[in-house]
C-alpha positions as CSV (number, residue, x, y, z in Angstrom):
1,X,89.5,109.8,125.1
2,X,86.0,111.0,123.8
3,X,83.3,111.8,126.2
4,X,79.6,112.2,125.1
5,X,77.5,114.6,126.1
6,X,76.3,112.5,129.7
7,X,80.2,112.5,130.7
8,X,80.5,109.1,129.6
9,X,83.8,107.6,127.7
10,X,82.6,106.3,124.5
11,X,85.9,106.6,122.3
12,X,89.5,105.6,122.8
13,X,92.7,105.9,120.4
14,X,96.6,106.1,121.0
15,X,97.5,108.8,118.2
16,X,100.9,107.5,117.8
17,X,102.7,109.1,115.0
18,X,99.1,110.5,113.3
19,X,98.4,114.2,113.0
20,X,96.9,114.8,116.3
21,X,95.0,118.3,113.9
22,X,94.0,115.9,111.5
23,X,92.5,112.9,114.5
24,X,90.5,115.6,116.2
25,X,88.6,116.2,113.2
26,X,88.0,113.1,111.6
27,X,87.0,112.0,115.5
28,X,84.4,114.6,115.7
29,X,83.2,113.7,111.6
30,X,83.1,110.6,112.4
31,X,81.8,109.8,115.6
32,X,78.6,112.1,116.5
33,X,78.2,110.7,119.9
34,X,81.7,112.6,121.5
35,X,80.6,115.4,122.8
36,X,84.2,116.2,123.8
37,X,88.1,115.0,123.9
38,X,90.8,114.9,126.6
39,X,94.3,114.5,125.5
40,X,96.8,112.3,127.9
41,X,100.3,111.8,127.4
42,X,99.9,107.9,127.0
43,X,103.1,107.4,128.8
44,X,103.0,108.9,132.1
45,X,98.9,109.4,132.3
46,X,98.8,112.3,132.3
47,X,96.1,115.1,131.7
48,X,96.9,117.6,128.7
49,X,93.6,119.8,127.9
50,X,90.3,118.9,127.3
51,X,89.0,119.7,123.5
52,X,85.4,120.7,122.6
53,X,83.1,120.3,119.7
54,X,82.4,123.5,118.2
């Protein structure tokens, strides 16, 4: 999930059998407005780290 800088979710995408390396960076290329990530484990909801443009 993508926050921007206010907090707010403003991105969403399952990562599936992608490059999780590879998503991060084309997510902060392509969409200026997410501040920062947090990873989930999709199945059981849960909370995995948080990710921050540098």
């Amino acid at each position: 999930m993508g926050y921007s800088e206010a907090q707010q979710m403003v991105y969403t995408k399952l990562v599936g059998d992608l490059d999780v390396d590879d998503m991060i960076r084309e997510i902060f290329k392509e969409h200026p407005e997410v501040y920062y990530l947090h990873a989930r484990n999709a199945e059981a909801c849960c909370y995995i780290c948080k990710i921050e443009r540098v």
